[in-house]
C-alpha positions in Angstrom: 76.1 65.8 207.4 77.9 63.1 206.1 79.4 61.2 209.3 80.5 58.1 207.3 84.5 56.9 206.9 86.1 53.8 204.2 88.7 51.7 205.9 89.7 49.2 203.7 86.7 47.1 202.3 84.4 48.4 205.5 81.8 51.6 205.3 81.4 53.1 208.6 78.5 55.1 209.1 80.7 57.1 211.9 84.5 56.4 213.4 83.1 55.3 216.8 83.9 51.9 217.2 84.9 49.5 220.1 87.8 48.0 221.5 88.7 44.7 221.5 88.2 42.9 225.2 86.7 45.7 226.9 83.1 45.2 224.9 83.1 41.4 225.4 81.1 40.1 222.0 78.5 42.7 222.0 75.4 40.8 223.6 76.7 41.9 227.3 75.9 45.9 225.9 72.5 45.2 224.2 71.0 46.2 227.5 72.7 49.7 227.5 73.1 50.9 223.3 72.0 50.3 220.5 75.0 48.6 219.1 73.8 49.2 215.1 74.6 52.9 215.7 78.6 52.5 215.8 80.7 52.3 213.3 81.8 48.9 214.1 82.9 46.6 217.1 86.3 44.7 217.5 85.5 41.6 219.2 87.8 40.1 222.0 91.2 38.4 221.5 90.6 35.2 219.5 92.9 32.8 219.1 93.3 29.2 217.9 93.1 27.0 220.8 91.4 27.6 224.0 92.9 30.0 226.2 92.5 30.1 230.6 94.2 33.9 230.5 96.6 34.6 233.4 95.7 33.8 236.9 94.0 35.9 238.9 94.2 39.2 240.0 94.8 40.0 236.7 93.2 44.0 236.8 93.7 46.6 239.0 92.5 50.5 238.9 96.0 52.9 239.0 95.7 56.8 238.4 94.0 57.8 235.6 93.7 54.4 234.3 93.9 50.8 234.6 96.1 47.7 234.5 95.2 44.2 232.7 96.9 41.6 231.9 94.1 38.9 231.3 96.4 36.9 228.9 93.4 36.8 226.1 90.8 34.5 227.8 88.9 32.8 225.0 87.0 29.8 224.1 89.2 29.4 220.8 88.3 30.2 217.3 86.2 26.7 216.5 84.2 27.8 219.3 83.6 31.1 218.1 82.0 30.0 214.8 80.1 27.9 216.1 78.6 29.6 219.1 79.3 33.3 219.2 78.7 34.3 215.5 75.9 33.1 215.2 74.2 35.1 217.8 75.7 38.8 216.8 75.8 38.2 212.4 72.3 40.1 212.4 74.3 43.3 214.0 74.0 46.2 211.2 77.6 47.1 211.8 81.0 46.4 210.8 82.3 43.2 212.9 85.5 42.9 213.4 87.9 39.8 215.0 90.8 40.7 216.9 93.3 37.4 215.7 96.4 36.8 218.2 98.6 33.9 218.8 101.8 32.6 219.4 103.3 31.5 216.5 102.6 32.4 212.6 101.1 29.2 211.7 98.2 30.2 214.8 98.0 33.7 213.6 97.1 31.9 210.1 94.8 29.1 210.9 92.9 31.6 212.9 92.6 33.8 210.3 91.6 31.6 207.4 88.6 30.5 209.8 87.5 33.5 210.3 87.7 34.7 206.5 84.3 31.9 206.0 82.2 34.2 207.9 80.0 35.8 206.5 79.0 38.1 208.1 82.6 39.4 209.4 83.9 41.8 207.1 87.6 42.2 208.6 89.9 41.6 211.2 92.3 43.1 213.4 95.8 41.2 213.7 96.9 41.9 217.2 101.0 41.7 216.6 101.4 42.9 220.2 101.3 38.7 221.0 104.7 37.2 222.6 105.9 35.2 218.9 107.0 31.5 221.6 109.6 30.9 218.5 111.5 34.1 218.8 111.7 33.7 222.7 108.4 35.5 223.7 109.5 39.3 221.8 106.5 40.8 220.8 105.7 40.1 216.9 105.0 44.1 216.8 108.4 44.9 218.6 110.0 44.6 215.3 110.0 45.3 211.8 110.9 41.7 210.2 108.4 39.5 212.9 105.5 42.1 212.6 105.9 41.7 208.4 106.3 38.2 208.6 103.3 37.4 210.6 101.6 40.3 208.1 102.5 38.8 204.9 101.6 35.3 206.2 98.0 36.1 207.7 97.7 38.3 204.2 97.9 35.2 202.2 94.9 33.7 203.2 92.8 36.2 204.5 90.9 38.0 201.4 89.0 40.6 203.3 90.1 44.0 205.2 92.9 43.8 207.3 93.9 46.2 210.2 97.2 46.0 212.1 97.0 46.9 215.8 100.4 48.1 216.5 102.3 47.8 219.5 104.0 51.0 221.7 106.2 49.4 223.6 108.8 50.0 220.7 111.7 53.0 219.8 110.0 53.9 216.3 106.0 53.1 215.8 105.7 54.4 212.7 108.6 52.3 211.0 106.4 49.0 212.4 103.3 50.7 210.5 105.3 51.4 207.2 106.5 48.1 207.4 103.2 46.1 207.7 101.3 48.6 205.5 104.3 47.7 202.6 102.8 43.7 202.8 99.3 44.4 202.9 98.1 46.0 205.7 94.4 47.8 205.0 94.9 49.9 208.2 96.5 49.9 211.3 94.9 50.4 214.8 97.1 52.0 217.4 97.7 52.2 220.0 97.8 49.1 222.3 98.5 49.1 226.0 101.8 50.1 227.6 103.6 48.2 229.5 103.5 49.0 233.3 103.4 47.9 236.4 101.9 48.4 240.4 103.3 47.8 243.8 101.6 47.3 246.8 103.2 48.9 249.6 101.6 47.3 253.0 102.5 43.9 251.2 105.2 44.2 249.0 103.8 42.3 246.3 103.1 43.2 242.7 99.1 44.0 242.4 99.1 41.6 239.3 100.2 38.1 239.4 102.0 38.6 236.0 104.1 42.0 237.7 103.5 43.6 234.7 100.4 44.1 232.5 99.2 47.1 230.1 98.4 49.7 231.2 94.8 51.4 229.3 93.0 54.9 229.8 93.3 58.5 230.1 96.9 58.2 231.4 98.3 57.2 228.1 96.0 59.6 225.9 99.3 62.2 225.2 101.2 59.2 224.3 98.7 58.0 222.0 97.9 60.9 220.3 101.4 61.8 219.8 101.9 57.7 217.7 99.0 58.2 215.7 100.2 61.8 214.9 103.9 60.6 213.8 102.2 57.6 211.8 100.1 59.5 210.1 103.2 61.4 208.5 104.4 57.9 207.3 101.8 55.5 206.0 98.9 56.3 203.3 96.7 53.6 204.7 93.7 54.6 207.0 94.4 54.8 211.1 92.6 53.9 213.8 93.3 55.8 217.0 92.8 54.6 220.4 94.0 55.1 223.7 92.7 57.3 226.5 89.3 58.1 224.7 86.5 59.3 227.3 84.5 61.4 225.5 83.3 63.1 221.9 86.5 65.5 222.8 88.8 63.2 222.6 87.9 61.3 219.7 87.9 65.0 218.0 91.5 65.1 219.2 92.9 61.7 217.3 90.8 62.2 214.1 92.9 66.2 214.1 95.7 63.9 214.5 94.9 62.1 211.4 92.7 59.1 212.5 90.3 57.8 210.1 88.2 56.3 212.7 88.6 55.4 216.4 88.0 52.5 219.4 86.7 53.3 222.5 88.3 50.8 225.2 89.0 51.8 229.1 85.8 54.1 229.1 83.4 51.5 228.4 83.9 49.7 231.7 83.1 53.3 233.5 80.0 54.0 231.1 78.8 51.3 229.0 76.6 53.9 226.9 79.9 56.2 226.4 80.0 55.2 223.0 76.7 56.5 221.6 77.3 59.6 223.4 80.5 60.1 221.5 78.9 59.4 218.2 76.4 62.1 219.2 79.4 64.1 220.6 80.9 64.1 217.3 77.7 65.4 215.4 77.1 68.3 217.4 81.1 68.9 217.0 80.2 69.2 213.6 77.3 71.3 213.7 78.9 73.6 216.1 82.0 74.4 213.5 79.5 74.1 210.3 81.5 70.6 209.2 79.4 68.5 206.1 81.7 65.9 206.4 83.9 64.0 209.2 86.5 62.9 206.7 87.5 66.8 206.8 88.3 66.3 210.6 91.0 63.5 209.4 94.7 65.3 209.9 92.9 68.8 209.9 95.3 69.8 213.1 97.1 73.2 212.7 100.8 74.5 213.2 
């Protein structure tokens, strides 16, 4: 069986890979899987300065899911280079850096740091950032920010690319033409929702933000149904995330027409959940007498 998938400049050897701030760097799940099995791993939020994230509480479980809003809690790119690659550039799999920031020019520096690594092949540009300039809207809640920031980070960064898109928007799949049109290798969808929880006895918002995004089984339909309508649209590889528990569902957004997908929420309920879904996906294939996984990619009937 051939279980490999090309995004890009990046050879999987499978579509599991992880999401970004729910698998920390990797080194806190070396006692759990072996993390050169997957496909790849998308490192947390980076950005270029130092970041404290939002105060505290800044999770909280809800129904079928769960709430974050840890405002991208990092030690800054510098730090990063120095003291984080070094320990996971022996990892035989595809690294990826999710890039955020506030304003084009961070999005930028950040990136062109990052292109010097070796041993990172790509990046993911994380557009669902509040753009400071533009009065904290979303870079991804619109076509001309989410191109401009694109374009921009396209420029200097020589390597693969991959778009995570934003659903907090009318039409996804106009935001994934658009970036794919300046460069985009891929896009990644989708990010959190927007939502919120109450607590009752108090009256107080469960988050100190109010609102945060909102991860896990409960948005899976939702999910499914973005990567299925950019998938119509765009000729550049997906990746599908959002709601993904098990071998099933990853089945589910590859039928979709997901090249590959990220495994977020389920990783703080089973930190081995990943390896069993590459497993998952093999004995899919055996079961239905499948040589090759890219056959599963937009294979969904009428």
């Amino acid at each position: 069986m051939n279980t490999s998938i090309k995004i890009g400049g990046l050879d999987l050897k499978n579509p599991v890979m992880t999401a970004s701030g729910t698998f920390g760097y990797g080194p806190e799940f070396e006692d759990f899987i072996d993390i050169n099995r997957l496909g790849g791993i998308v490192v947390k939020g980076t950005t270029l300065h130092h970041r404290e994230g939002n105060a505290y509480p800044r999770m909280a479980e809800t129904p079928s899911g769960m709430l974050n809003a840890v405002g991208l809690q990092n030690k800054g790119v510098e730090k990063f280079c120095t003291d984080i690659y070094p320990k996971i550039k022996h990892y035989d799999t595809n690294i990826l850096v999710n890039v955020s920031g506030s304003t084009v020019d961070e999005y930028v520096e950040t990136a062109r740091m990052i292109n010097e690594l070796d041993h990172i092949p790509g990046i993911e540009l994380n557009i669902s950032c509040p753009n400071v300039k533009e009065g904290g809207m979303a870079f991804g809640t619109s076509c001309p920010s989410a191109v401009a920031v694109t374009h921009a980070v396209r420029e200097v960064y020589k390597k693969t690319m991959v778009v995570k898109l934003s659903p907090n928007v009318t039409n996804i799949a106009e935001i994934a033409k658009a970036v794919e049109s300046v460069g985009a290798d891929g896009v990644s969808l989708i990010n959190t929702l927007l939502a919120m929880a109450i607590n009752a006895e108090t009256r107080k918002s469960v988050l100190s933000t109010i609102t945060g995004g909102l991860s896990g089984p409960a948005i899976k339909p939702i999910a499914l149904r973005m990567v299925w309508q950019v998938a119509q649209e765009v000729k550049i590889p997906i990746i599908g995330m959002g709601g993904i528990m098990n071998a099933t569902d990853a089945i589910e957004f590859m039928l979709a027409g997901s090249s590959a997908i990220q495994v977020g929420t389920a990783n703080f309920i089973d930190p081995t959940v990943t390896i069993k879904i590459v497993d998952g996906i093999e004995d899919y294939m055996r079961r239905h007498g499948i040589d090759d996984v890219n056959d599963l990619i937009g294979a969904m009937g009428s």
